[in-house]
C-alpha positions as YAML, in Angstrom:
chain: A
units: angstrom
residues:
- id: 1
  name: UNK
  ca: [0.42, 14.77, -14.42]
- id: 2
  name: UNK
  ca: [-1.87, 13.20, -11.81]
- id: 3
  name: UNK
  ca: [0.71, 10.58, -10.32]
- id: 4
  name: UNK
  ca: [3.06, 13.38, -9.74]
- id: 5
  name: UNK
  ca: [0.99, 14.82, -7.92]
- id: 6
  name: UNK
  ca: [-0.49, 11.70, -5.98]
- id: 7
  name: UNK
  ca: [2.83, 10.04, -5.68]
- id: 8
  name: UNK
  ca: [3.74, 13.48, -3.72]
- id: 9
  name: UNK
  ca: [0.36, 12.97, -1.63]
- id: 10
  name: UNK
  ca: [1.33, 8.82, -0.64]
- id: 11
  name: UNK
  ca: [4.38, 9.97, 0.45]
- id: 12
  name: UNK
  ca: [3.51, 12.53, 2.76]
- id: 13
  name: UNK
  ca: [0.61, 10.16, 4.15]
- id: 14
  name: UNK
  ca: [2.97, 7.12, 4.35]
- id: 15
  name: UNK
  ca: [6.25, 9.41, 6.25]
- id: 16
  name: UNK
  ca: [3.42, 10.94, 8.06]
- id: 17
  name: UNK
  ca: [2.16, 7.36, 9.74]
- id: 18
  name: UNK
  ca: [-0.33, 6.08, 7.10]
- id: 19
  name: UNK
  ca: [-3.00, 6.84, 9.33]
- id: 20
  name: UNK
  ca: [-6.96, 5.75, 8.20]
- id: 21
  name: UNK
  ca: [-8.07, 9.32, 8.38]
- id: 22
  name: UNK
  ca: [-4.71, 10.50, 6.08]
- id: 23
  name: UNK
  ca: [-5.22, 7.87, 3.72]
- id: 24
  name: UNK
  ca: [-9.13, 8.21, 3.52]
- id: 25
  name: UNK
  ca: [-8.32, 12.05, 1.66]
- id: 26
  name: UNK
  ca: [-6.26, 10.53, -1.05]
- id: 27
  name: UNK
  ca: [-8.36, 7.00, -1.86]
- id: 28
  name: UNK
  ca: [-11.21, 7.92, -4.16]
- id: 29
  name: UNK
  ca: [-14.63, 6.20, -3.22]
- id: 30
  name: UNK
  ca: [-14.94, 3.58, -5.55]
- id: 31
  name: UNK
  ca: [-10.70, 2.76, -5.41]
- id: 32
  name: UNK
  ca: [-9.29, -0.62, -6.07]
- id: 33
  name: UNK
  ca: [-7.21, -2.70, -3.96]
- id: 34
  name: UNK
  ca: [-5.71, -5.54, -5.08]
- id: 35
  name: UNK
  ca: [-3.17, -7.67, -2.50]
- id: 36
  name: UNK
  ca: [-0.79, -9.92, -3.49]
- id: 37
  name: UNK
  ca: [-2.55, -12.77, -0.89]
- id: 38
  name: UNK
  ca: [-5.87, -12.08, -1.43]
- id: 39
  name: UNK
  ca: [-7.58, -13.89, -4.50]
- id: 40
  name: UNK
  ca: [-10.33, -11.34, -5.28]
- id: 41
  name: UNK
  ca: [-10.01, -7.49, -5.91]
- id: 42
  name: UNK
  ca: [-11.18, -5.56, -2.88]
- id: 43
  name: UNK
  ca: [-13.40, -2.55, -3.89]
- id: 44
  name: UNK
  ca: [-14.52, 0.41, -1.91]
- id: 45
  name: UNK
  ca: [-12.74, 3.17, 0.31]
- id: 46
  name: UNK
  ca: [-13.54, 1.93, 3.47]
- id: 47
  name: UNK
  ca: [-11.41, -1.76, 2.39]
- id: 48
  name: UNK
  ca: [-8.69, -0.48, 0.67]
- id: 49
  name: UNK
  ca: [-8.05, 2.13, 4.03]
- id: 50
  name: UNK
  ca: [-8.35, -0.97, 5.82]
- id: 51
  name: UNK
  ca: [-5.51, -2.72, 3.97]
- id: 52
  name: UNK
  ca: [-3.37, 0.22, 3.25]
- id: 53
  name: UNK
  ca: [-3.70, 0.93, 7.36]
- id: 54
  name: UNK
  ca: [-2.96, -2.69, 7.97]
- id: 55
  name: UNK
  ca: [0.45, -2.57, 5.51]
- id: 56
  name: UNK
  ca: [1.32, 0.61, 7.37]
- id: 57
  name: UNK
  ca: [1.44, -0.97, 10.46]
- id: 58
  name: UNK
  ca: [3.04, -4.16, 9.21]
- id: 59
  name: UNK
  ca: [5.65, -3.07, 6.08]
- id: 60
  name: UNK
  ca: [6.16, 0.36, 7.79]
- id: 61
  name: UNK
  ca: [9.13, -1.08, 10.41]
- id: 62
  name: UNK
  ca: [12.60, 1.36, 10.49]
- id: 63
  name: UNK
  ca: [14.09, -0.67, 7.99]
- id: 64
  name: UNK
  ca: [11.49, 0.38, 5.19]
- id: 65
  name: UNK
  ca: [12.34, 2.13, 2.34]
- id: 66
  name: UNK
  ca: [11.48, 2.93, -1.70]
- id: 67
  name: UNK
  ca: [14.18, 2.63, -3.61]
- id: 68
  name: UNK
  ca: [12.89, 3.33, -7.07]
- id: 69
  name: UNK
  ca: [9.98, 5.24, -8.81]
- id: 70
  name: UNK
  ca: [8.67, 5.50, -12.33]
- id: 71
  name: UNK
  ca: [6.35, 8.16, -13.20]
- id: 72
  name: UNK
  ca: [4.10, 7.97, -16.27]
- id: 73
  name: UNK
  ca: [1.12, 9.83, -16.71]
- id: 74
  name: UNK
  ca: [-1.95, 8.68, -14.29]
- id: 75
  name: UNK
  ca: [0.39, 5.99, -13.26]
- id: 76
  name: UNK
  ca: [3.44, 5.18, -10.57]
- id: 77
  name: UNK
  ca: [5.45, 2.13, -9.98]
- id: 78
  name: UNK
  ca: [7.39, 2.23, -6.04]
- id: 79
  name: UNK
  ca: [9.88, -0.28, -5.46]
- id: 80
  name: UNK
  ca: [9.96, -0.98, -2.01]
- id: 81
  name: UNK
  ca: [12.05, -3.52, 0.51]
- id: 82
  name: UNK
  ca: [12.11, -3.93, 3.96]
- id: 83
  name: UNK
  ca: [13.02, -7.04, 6.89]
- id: 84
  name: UNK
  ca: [10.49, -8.78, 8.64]
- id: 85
  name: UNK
  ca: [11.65, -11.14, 11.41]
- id: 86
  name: UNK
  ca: [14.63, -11.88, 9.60]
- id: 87
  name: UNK
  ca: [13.02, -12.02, 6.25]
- id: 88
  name: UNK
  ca: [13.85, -9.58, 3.37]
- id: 89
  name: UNK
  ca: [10.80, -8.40, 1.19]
- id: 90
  name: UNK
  ca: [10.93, -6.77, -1.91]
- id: 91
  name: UNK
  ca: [7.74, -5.54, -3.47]
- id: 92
  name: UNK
  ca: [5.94, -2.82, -5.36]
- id: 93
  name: UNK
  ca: [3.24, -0.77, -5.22]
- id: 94
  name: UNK
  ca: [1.80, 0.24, -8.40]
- id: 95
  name: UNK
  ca: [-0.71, 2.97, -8.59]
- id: 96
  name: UNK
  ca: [-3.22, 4.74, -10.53]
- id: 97
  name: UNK
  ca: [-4.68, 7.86, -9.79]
- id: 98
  name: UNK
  ca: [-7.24, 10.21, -10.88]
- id: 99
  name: UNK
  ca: [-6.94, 13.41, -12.62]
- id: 100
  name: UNK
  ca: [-7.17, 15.10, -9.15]
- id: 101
  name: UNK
  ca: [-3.95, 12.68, -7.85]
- id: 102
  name: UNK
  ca: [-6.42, 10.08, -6.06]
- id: 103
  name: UNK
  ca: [-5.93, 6.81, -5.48]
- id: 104
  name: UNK
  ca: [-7.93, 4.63, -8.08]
- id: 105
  name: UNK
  ca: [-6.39, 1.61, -8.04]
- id: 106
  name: UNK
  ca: [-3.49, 0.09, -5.94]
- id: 107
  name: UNK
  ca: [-1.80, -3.23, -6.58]
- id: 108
  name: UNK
  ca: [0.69, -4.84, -4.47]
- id: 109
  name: UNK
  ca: [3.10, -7.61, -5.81]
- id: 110
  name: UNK
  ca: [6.00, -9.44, -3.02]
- id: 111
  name: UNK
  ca: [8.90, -11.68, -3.75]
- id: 112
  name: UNK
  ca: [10.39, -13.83, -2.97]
- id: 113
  name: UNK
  ca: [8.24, -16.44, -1.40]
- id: 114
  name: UNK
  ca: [9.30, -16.71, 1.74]
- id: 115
  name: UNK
  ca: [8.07, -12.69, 2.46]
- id: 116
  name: UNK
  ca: [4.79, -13.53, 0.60]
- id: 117
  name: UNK
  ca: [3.92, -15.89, 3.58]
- id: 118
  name: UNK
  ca: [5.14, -13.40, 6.11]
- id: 119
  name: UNK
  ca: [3.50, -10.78, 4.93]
- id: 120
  name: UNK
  ca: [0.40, -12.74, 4.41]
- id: 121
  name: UNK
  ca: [0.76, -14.09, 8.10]
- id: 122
  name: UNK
  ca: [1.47, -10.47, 9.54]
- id: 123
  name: UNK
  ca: [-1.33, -8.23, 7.29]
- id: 124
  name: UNK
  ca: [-3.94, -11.15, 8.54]
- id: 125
  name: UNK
  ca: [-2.79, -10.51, 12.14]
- id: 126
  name: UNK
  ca: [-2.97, -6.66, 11.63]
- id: 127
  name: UNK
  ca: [-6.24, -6.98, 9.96]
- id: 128
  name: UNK
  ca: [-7.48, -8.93, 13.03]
- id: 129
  name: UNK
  ca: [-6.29, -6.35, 15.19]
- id: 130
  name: UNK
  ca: [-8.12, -3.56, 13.02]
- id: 131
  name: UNK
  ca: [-11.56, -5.23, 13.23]
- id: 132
  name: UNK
  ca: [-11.60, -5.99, 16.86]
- id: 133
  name: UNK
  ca: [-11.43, -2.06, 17.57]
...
């Protein structure tokens, strides 16, 4: 089972800080990203790092937390909410990965509304940040 085995990986990259370099050894070259803000599918390691990084730094507050998984085959569904500046967000991630439990493609879906825009407004900011260093 492949997402077993990546779904074990994301989480020990995600509780261990989501870092570029952590999530670099568990996004296959040619991975998939696609964001719930952003129109066009963004292809290539190097991007998806980027946003994953980015939605680290912006999702990843103390009051994160999955509350659901489903498992089947190459694929994994995460349920995730958090608050940001007042706002609850309720998302998920779902996943596909390899036969080797790497990250092949990664969609990200937000509701309601109201956290679409924030999280729009903060992942832009973070992305900012990311390109200036």
């Amino acid at each position: 089972m492949s997402a077993k085995v990546g779904l074990k990986r994301w989480h020990e990259v995600i509780e261990g800080g989501s870092s570029p370099e952590a999530l670099s050894a568990i996004i296959r070259e040619d991975a998939v990203f696609h964001s719930p803000v952003v129109h066009t599918p963004q292809v290539g390691r190097p991007i998806v790092v980027a946003y994953l990084s980015a939605a680290g730094q912006t999702l990843g507050n103390e009051s994160f937390e999955y509350v659901r998984e489903l498992v089947d085959g190459e694929n994994a569904m995460i349920e995730f909410q958090t608050t940001m500046d007042g706002i609850h967000v309720n998302g998920i991630d779902l996943i596909r990965f390899d036969e080797d439990g790497n990250i092949v493609d990664f969609k990200v879906m937000v509701r309601p509304l109201k956290a679409v825009n924030k999280v729009w407004e903060k992942m832009a900011a973070q992305l900012e940040r990311q390109k200036a260093s």
